[in-house]
N, C-alpha and C positions, 0 to 999 in steps of 0.2 A: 434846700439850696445845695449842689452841688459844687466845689472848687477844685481845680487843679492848684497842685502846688509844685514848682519846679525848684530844687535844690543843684545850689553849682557844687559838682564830686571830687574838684580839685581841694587837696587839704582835708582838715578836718574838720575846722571851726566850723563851716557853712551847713553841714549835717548833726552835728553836734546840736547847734542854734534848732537846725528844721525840725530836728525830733523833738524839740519841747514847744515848739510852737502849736504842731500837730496835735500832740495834747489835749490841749485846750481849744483849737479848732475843730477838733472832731468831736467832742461834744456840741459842736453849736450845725455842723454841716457834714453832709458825705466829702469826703477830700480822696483823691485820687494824687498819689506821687508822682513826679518826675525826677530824674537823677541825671545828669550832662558831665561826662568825666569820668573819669577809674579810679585818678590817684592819689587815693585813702588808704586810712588802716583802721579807720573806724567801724565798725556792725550797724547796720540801716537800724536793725530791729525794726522794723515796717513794713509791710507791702508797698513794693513800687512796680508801681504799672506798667512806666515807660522808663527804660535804662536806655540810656545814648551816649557816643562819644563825644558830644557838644567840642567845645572849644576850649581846652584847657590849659594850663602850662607844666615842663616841667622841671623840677629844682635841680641847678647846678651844686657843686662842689667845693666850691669856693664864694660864696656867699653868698649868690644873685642866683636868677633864671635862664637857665640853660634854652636859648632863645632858639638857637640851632636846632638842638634836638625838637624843641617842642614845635617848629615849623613843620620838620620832617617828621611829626605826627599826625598832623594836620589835616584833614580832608573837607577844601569847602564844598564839595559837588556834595559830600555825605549832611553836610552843615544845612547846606539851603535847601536841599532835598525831606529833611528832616523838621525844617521852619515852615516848611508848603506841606505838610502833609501832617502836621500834628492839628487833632480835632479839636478845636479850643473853642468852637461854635459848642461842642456837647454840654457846656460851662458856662455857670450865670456868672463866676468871676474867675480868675486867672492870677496867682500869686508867684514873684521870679525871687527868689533869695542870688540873687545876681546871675541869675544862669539865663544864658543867653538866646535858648531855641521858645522857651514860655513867651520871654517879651516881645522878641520879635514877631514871632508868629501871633501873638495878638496885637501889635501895633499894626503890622502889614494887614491885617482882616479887620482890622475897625474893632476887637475884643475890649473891653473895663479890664483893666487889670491894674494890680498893686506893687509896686517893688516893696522889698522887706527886708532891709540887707546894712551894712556897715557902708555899703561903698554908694549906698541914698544919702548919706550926711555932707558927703561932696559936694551935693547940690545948695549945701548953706554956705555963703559966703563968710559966715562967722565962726568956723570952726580952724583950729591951729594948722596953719602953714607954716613952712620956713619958708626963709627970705626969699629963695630963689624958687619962684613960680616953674614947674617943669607943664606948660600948657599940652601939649601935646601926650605926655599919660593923663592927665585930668580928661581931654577929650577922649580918648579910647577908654577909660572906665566909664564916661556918660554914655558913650557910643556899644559899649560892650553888653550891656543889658540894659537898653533904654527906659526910660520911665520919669514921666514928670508929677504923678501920684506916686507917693511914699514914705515910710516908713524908714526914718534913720536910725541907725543904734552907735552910740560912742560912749567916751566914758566918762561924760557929761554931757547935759543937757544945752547943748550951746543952740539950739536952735527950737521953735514950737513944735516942728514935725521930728524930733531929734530927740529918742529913749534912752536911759541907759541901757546898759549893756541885758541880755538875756542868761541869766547864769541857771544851766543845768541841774535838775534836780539832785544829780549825783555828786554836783563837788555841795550844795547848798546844806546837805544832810549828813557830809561827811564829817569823821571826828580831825580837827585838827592839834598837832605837835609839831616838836620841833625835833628833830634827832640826831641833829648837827649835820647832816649831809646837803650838797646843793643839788639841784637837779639843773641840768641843759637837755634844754631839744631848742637845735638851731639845724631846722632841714634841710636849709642852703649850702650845709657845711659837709664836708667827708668826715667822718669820726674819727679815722689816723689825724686830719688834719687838728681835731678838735683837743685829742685823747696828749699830743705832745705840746699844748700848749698849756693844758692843763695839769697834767701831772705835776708840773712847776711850781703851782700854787699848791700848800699841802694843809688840803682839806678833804673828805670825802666827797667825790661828785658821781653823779648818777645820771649817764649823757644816756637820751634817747635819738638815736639814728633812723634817718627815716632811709637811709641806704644800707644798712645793715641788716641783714638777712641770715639767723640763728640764733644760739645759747648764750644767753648771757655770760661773758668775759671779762675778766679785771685786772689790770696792768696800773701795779704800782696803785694810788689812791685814787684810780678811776675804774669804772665799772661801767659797761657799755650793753645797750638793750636795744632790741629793735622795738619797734613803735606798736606799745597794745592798748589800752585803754584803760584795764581797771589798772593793770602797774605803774603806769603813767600817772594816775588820780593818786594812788599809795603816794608812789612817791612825792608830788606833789603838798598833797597835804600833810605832810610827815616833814619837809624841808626846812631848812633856815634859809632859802634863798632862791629864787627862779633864776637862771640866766637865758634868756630866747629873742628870736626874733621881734621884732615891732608888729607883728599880726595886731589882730583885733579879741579874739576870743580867749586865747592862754592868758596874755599877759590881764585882763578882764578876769578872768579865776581867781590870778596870785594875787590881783587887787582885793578881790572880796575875802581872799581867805588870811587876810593881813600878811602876807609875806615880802622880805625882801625880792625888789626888782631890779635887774638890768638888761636892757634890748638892748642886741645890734640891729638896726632896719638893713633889710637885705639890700644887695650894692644895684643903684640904676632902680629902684622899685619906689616909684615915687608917696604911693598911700602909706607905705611904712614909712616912710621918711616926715609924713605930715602926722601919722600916730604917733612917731617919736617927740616931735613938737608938743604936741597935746601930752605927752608923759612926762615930758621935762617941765610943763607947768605946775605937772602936780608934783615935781620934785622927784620924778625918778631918774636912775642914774640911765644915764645914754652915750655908747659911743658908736663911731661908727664903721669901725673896721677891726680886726684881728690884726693889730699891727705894733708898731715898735712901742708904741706905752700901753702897752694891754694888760701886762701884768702889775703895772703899778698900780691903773685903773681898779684891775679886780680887786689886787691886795686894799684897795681903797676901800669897794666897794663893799670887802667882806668883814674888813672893821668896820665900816657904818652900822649903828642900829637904827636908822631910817626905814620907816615902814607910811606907806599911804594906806588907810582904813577906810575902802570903798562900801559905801553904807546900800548897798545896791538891792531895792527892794523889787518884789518880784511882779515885774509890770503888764505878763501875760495877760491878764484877766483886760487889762487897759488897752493894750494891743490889738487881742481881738475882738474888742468893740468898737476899734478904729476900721479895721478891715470891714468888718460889717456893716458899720454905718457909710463908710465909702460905696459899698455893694448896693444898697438901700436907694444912697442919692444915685447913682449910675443907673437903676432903675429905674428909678423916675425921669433921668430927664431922657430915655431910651422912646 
Protein backbone atom coordinates (compact mmCIF):
# COMPACT_ATOMS: atom_id res chain seq x y z
CA UNK A 1 0.00 0.00 0.00
CA UNK A 2 1.37 3.12 -0.75
CA UNK A 3 0.18 6.68 1.13
CA UNK A 4 0.85 10.10 0.93
CA UNK A 5 0.96 11.91 3.86
CA UNK A 6 0.66 15.77 3.82
CA UNK A 7 1.89 17.77 7.14
CA UNK A 8 0.64 21.54 7.55
CA UNK A 9 4.61 23.42 8.33
CA UNK A 10 2.96 26.25 9.94
CA UNK A 11 4.10 25.89 13.87
CA UNK A 12 5.34 22.99 15.34
CA UNK A 13 2.69 20.88 16.82
CA UNK A 14 1.42 19.67 13.38
CA UNK A 15 5.15 17.99 12.60
CA UNK A 16 5.75 17.07 15.89
CA UNK A 17 2.26 14.97 15.66
CA UNK A 18 3.34 13.79 11.85
CA UNK A 19 6.53 12.35 13.00
CA UNK A 20 5.10 9.94 15.40
CA UNK A 21 2.43 9.00 13.34
CA UNK A 22 4.81 7.94 10.55
CA UNK A 23 6.22 5.62 12.74
CA UNK A 24 3.85 3.47 13.04
CA UNK A 25 2.51 3.90 9.62
CA UNK A 26 5.41 3.00 7.90
CA UNK A 27 5.70 -0.11 9.45
CA UNK A 28 2.25 -1.08 7.99
CA UNK A 29 2.74 0.97 4.33
CA UNK A 30 5.32 2.78 1.91
CA UNK A 31 4.39 6.67 2.91
CA UNK A 32 5.73 9.34 1.03
CA UNK A 33 5.85 13.15 2.91
CA UNK A 34 4.43 16.20 1.98
CA UNK A 35 5.31 19.54 4.07
CA UNK A 36 2.96 22.99 3.02
CA UNK A 37 4.58 25.91 4.90
CA UNK A 38 8.20 27.21 6.29
CA UNK A 39 7.41 28.46 9.66
CA UNK A 40 8.96 25.94 12.04
CA UNK A 41 11.88 25.46 14.15
CA UNK A 42 11.36 22.02 14.48
CA UNK A 43 13.94 19.15 12.37
CA UNK A 44 11.45 16.95 9.85
CA UNK A 45 13.95 14.11 10.79
CA UNK A 46 12.19 12.33 7.64
CA UNK A 47 12.40 12.29 3.95
CA UNK A 48 9.94 14.57 2.46
CA UNK A 49 9.25 14.33 -1.06
CA UNK A 50 7.30 17.32 -1.73
CA UNK A 51 8.14 20.70 0.20
CA UNK A 52 5.67 23.60 -0.80
CA UNK A 53 4.70 26.89 0.27
CA UNK A 54 0.89 25.84 0.78
CA UNK A 55 -1.09 28.26 2.71
CA UNK A 56 0.22 29.43 5.93
CA UNK A 57 -0.09 32.13 8.46
CA UNK A 58 2.25 34.19 10.12
CA UNK A 59 2.55 35.33 14.08
CA UNK A 60 2.17 38.88 14.93
CA UNK A 61 3.67 40.48 18.06
CA UNK A 62 1.07 41.22 20.02
CA UNK A 63 -0.76 38.32 20.47
CA UNK A 64 -2.82 37.28 17.35
CA UNK A 65 -1.96 36.65 13.40
CA UNK A 66 -0.28 39.04 11.54
CA UNK A 67 -3.01 38.71 8.89
CA UNK A 68 -1.21 41.62 6.74
CA UNK A 69 1.94 40.15 6.46
CA UNK A 70 0.79 36.64 5.84
CA UNK A 71 -1.51 37.83 2.88
CA UNK A 72 1.44 39.59 1.53
CA UNK A 73 2.90 36.11 1.56
CA UNK A 74 0.51 34.49 -0.10
CA UNK A 75 0.47 33.19 -3.68
CA UNK A 76 -2.85 31.48 -4.85
CA UNK A 77 -1.75 31.09 -8.77
CA UNK A 78 1.35 28.98 -6.79
CA UNK A 79 -1.54 27.37 -4.42
CA UNK A 80 -3.83 26.10 -7.21
CA UNK A 81 -1.07 25.45 -9.57
CA UNK A 82 0.42 23.16 -6.93
CA UNK A 83 -3.50 21.35 -6.10
CA UNK A 84 -3.68 20.53 -9.96
CA UNK A 85 -0.47 19.08 -10.34
CA UNK A 86 0.18 17.12 -7.15
CA UNK A 87 0.10 13.17 -8.20
CA UNK A 88 -2.35 11.87 -5.72
CA UNK A 89 -3.75 9.14 -8.47
CA UNK A 90 0.05 7.41 -7.68
CA UNK A 91 -1.88 6.70 -4.11
CA UNK A 92 -4.19 4.02 -2.72
CA UNK A 93 -4.85 6.68 0.10
CA UNK A 94 -4.10 10.30 0.89
CA UNK A 95 -3.55 11.53 4.61
CA UNK A 96 -3.95 15.80 5.20
CA UNK A 97 -2.82 16.66 9.16
CA UNK A 98 -4.79 19.97 8.00
CA UNK A 99 -2.56 20.93 5.19
CA UNK A 100 -4.45 22.16 2.49
CA UNK A 101 -2.74 21.15 -1.13
CA UNK A 102 -3.23 16.78 0.00
CA UNK A 103 -7.12 17.52 0.61
CA UNK A 104 -7.84 19.54 -1.95
CA UNK A 105 -6.11 18.01 -4.67
CA UNK A 106 -7.83 14.64 -3.66
CA UNK A 107 -11.31 16.04 -3.18
CA UNK A 108 -10.98 17.87 -6.71
CA UNK A 109 -9.92 14.25 -8.55
CA UNK A 110 -12.28 12.13 -6.82
CA UNK A 111 -8.92 10.63 -4.41
CA UNK A 112 -10.04 8.38 -0.61
CA UNK A 113 -8.35 10.43 1.61
CA UNK A 114 -8.27 10.90 5.49
CA UNK A 115 -7.87 14.01 7.49
CA UNK A 116 -5.90 13.37 10.93
CA UNK A 117 -5.66 16.63 12.58
CA UNK A 118 -6.93 18.66 15.98
CA UNK A 119 -8.91 20.83 13.76
CA UNK A 120 -11.31 17.29 12.50
CA UNK A 121 -12.83 17.52 16.07
CA UNK A 122 -14.57 20.68 14.87
CA UNK A 123 -16.58 18.66 12.85
CA UNK A 124 -18.22 17.31 16.35
CA UNK A 125 -20.76 19.34 17.55
CA UNK A 126 -19.96 18.10 21.14
CA UNK A 127 -16.83 19.53 21.79
CA UNK A 128 -16.25 22.89 24.12
CA UNK A 129 -17.20 26.17 22.55
CA UNK A 130 -17.61 29.43 24.13
CA UNK A 131 -20.75 31.20 24.12
CA UNK A 132 -20.20 33.42 21.25
CA UNK A 133 -20.18 31.10 17.97
CA UNK A 134 -17.49 32.94 15.62
CA UNK A 135 -19.12 31.01 12.38
CA UNK A 136 -17.25 32.36 9.89
CA UNK A 137 -13.51 30.89 11.31
CA UNK A 138 -15.40 27.47 12.07
CA UNK A 139 -16.06 27.77 8.18
CA UNK A 140 -12.59 28.50 6.93
CA UNK A 141 -11.07 25.75 9.07
CA UNK A 142 -13.82 23.33 7.45
CA UNK A 143 -12.99 25.02 4.31
CA UNK A 144 -9.13 25.09 4.70
CA UNK A 145 -8.34 21.47 4.48
CA UNK A 146 -11.53 19.72 3.75
CA UNK A 147 -12.60 16.30 4.86
CA UNK A 148 -15.72 14.67 5.94
CA UNK A 149 -13.57 11.22 6.78
CA UNK A 150 -11.45 11.80 9.98
CA UNK A 151 -9.56 11.46 12.47
CA UNK A 152 -9.93 14.04 15.53
CA UNK A 153 -7.44 14.57 18.44
CA UNK A 154 -8.43 16.76 21.68
CA UNK A 155 -7.97 16.35 25.00
CA UNK A 156 -10.74 14.38 25.47
CA UNK A 157 -12.67 12.08 23.88
CA UNK A 158 -15.76 14.07 23.46
CA UNK A 159 -16.84 12.48 20.38
CA UNK A 160 -16.56 8.54 18.67
CA UNK A 161 -14.13 9.79 15.87
CA UNK A 162 -12.37 12.00 18.62
CA UNK A 163 -8.69 10.54 20.17
CA UNK A 164 -6.81 11.88 22.61
CA UNK A 165 -4.14 13.80 22.10
CA UNK A 166 -0.82 12.04 20.32
CA UNK A 167 2.07 12.63 22.76
CA UNK A 168 5.60 12.22 21.33
CA UNK A 169 7.90 9.82 22.05
CA UNK A 170 10.33 12.28 23.44
CA UNK A 171 8.34 14.12 26.12
CA UNK A 172 6.70 10.18 26.98
CA UNK A 173 10.22 8.81 28.01
CA UNK A 174 11.50 12.03 29.37
CA UNK A 175 12.64 12.23 33.21
CA UNK A 176 10.52 14.61 34.72
CA UNK A 177 11.29 17.50 37.84
CA UNK A 178 10.60 20.37 39.06
CA UNK A 179 13.42 23.12 39.33
CA UNK A 180 11.33 25.99 40.35
CA UNK A 181 11.63 27.78 36.93
CA UNK A 182 8.48 28.56 34.70
CA UNK A 183 8.83 28.12 31.08
CA UNK A 184 6.66 30.56 28.28
CA UNK A 185 6.54 30.26 24.68
CA UNK A 186 3.71 32.55 23.58
CA UNK A 187 4.70 33.09 19.58
CA UNK A 188 2.16 35.64 19.13
CA UNK A 189 3.98 37.73 21.53
CA UNK A 190 7.49 40.03 21.10
CA UNK A 191 9.79 38.83 23.89
CA UNK A 192 10.58 42.68 24.93
CA UNK A 193 6.92 42.71 25.24
CA UNK A 194 6.91 39.35 27.14
CA UNK A 195 10.50 39.89 29.17
CA UNK A 196 8.81 43.55 30.95
CA UNK A 197 5.79 42.00 32.02
CA UNK A 198 7.47 39.32 33.55
CA UNK A 199 10.28 40.36 35.18
CA UNK A 200 7.67 41.80 37.73
CA UNK A 201 6.63 38.58 38.82
CA UNK A 202 9.84 37.14 40.76
CA UNK A 203 10.28 33.92 39.87
CA UNK A 204 12.67 32.29 37.31
CA UNK A 205 11.14 32.14 33.80
CA UNK A 206 12.48 30.58 30.77
CA UNK A 207 10.59 32.49 27.74
CA UNK A 208 11.06 30.75 24.26
CA UNK A 209 10.62 33.38 21.24
CA UNK A 210 9.86 32.24 18.28
CA UNK A 211 10.97 36.04 16.97
CA UNK A 212 14.13 35.79 18.50
CA UNK A 213 17.11 35.05 16.69
CA UNK A 214 20.54 34.24 18.81
CA UNK A 215 22.34 33.49 22.36
CA UNK A 216 20.58 32.95 25.02
CA UNK A 217 20.16 36.28 27.18
CA UNK A 218 19.03 37.05 30.88
CA UNK A 219 17.62 40.29 32.07
CA UNK A 220 16.93 40.45 35.60
CA UNK A 221 14.81 36.74 36.47
CA UNK A 222 14.04 36.14 32.87
CA UNK A 223 16.03 34.28 30.45
CA UNK A 224 15.26 34.38 26.79
CA UNK A 225 15.79 31.58 24.00
CA UNK A 226 15.03 31.14 20.56
CA UNK A 227 12.89 28.34 19.66
CA UNK A 228 14.98 24.65 19.50
CA UNK A 229 13.55 21.60 20.57
CA UNK A 230 15.56 19.54 22.69
CA UNK A 231 15.95 22.85 25.10
CA UNK A 232 12.49 23.57 24.89
CA UNK A 233 11.59 19.56 26.13
CA UNK A 234 14.51 20.35 29.01
CA UNK A 235 13.00 22.95 29.97
CA UNK A 236 9.64 21.90 29.88
CA UNK A 237 10.05 18.95 31.78
CA UNK A 238 12.26 20.26 34.35
CA UNK A 239 9.39 23.33 35.11
CA UNK A 240 6.94 24.18 37.86
CA UNK A 241 4.71 25.81 35.36
CA UNK A 242 3.95 26.06 31.41
CA UNK A 243 2.57 29.65 30.54
CA UNK A 244 1.41 29.49 26.41
CA UNK A 245 -0.78 29.96 24.01
CA UNK A 246 -4.27 27.68 23.70
CA UNK A 247 -2.63 25.56 20.64
CA UNK A 248 -3.46 21.91 20.81
CA UNK A 249 -0.05 20.02 21.22
CA UNK A 250 2.24 22.03 23.94
CA UNK A 251 -0.44 22.63 26.27
CA UNK A 252 -1.27 18.41 25.58
CA UNK A 253 2.50 17.69 26.81
CA UNK A 254 2.22 19.96 30.09
CA UNK A 255 -1.04 17.88 30.63
CA UNK A 256 0.69 14.61 30.43
CA UNK A 257 3.67 15.55 32.07
CA UNK A 258 1.50 16.77 35.33
CA UNK A 259 2.48 20.45 35.12
CA UNK A 260 1.03 23.64 36.05
CA UNK A 261 -1.00 25.28 33.18
CA UNK A 262 -1.94 28.79 31.99
CA UNK A 263 -2.99 29.78 28.21
CA UNK A 264 -3.64 32.99 26.66
CA UNK A 265 -5.69 31.88 23.31
CA UNK A 266 -4.26 34.07 20.69
CA UNK A 267 -6.42 37.48 19.97
CA UNK A 268 -9.30 36.90 16.99
CA UNK A 269 -8.10 33.01 16.62
CA UNK A 270 -11.19 31.33 17.25
CA UNK A 271 -9.96 27.27 17.74
CA UNK A 272 -7.83 28.69 20.69
CA UNK A 273 -10.52 30.41 22.02
CA UNK A 274 -12.66 26.87 21.92
CA UNK A 275 -9.33 25.02 23.28
CA UNK A 276 -9.51 27.35 25.97
CA UNK A 277 -12.99 26.33 26.82
CA UNK A 278 -12.14 22.75 26.79
CA UNK A 279 -9.18 23.67 29.31
CA UNK A 280 -11.22 25.67 31.77
CA UNK A 281 -13.26 22.55 31.99
CA UNK A 282 -10.71 20.67 33.16
CA UNK A 283 -9.84 23.50 35.42
CA UNK A 284 -7.03 25.14 33.86
CA UNK A 285 -6.23 28.67 34.58
CA UNK A 286 -7.21 30.85 31.25
CA UNK A 287 -6.96 34.43 30.52
CA UNK A 288 -7.23 36.25 27.70
CA UNK A 289 -5.20 38.98 27.25
CA UNK A 290 -1.84 40.55 28.60
CA UNK A 291 -3.59 43.22 30.35
CA UNK A 292 -4.32 45.36 33.48
CA UNK A 293 -4.88 42.12 35.84
CA UNK A 294 -2.21 40.02 34.62
CA UNK A 295 -0.08 40.03 37.16
CA UNK A 296 -2.50 39.36 39.90
CA UNK A 297 -3.78 36.62 37.55
CA UNK A 298 -0.12 35.04 37.34
CA UNK A 299 0.79 35.83 41.02
CA UNK A 300 -2.50 33.65 41.36
CA UNK A 301 -1.79 31.28 39.27
CA UNK A 302 1.82 30.69 40.71
CA UNK A 303 0.42 30.20 44.21
CA UNK A 304 -2.04 27.58 42.87
CA UNK A 305 -0.85 23.95 43.37
CA UNK A 306 -3.47 22.86 40.77
CA UNK A 307 -2.20 20.30 38.40
CA UNK A 308 -4.71 18.25 35.69
CA UNK A 309 -2.98 14.62 35.46
CA UNK A 310 -3.74 13.66 31.78
CA UNK A 311 -3.62 9.97 31.76
CA UNK A 312 -2.98 10.01 28.02
CA UNK A 313 -2.25 6.52 26.63
CA UNK A 314 -0.56 6.04 23.51
CA UNK A 315 -3.27 5.50 20.91
CA UNK A 316 -1.09 5.04 17.68
CA UNK A 317 -1.40 1.48 17.24
CA UNK A 318 -5.46 2.46 17.31
CA UNK A 319 -4.98 5.16 14.97
CA UNK A 320 -3.57 3.39 12.37
CA UNK A 321 -5.84 0.72 12.11
CA UNK A 322 -8.49 3.38 11.88
CA UNK A 323 -6.71 4.78 8.68
CA UNK A 324 -6.29 1.32 7.35
CA UNK A 325 -9.45 0.04 7.82
CA UNK A 326 -10.94 3.43 6.21
CA UNK A 327 -8.39 2.47 3.09
CA UNK A 328 -9.83 -1.23 3.00
CA UNK A 329 -13.54 -0.03 2.90
CA UNK A 330 -12.59 2.82 0.14
CA UNK A 331 -11.42 -0.04 -1.73
CA UNK A 332 -14.13 -1.99 -1.84
CA UNK A 333 -16.69 0.19 -2.57
CA UNK A 334 -14.08 1.70 -5.60
Amino acid sequence: MKILLGIQGTGNGHISRSRELLKYLAKKAEVDVLVSGRHHEVDMEIEVKYELDGLGFMFGKRGGIDYWKSIRYMSPYKLLSDIYKLPVDEYDLVISDFEPITAWASKLKGKPYMCVSHQSSFLSPKIPRPDHKNRFQQFVMQWYAPGSNSIGLHFKEYDDFIYTPIIREEIRNIDVKNSGHYTVYLPSYDERYIIENLKKIDVPWEIFSKHYKGEPFTENNVTVYQVENSRFVKSLSSCDGLLCNAGFETPAEALYLGKKLMVIPMKNQYEQECNAEALKGLGIAVINEIGQDFHSNLSDWINSSYVYQANYQNNLPEIVDHILDFQLISEGAS
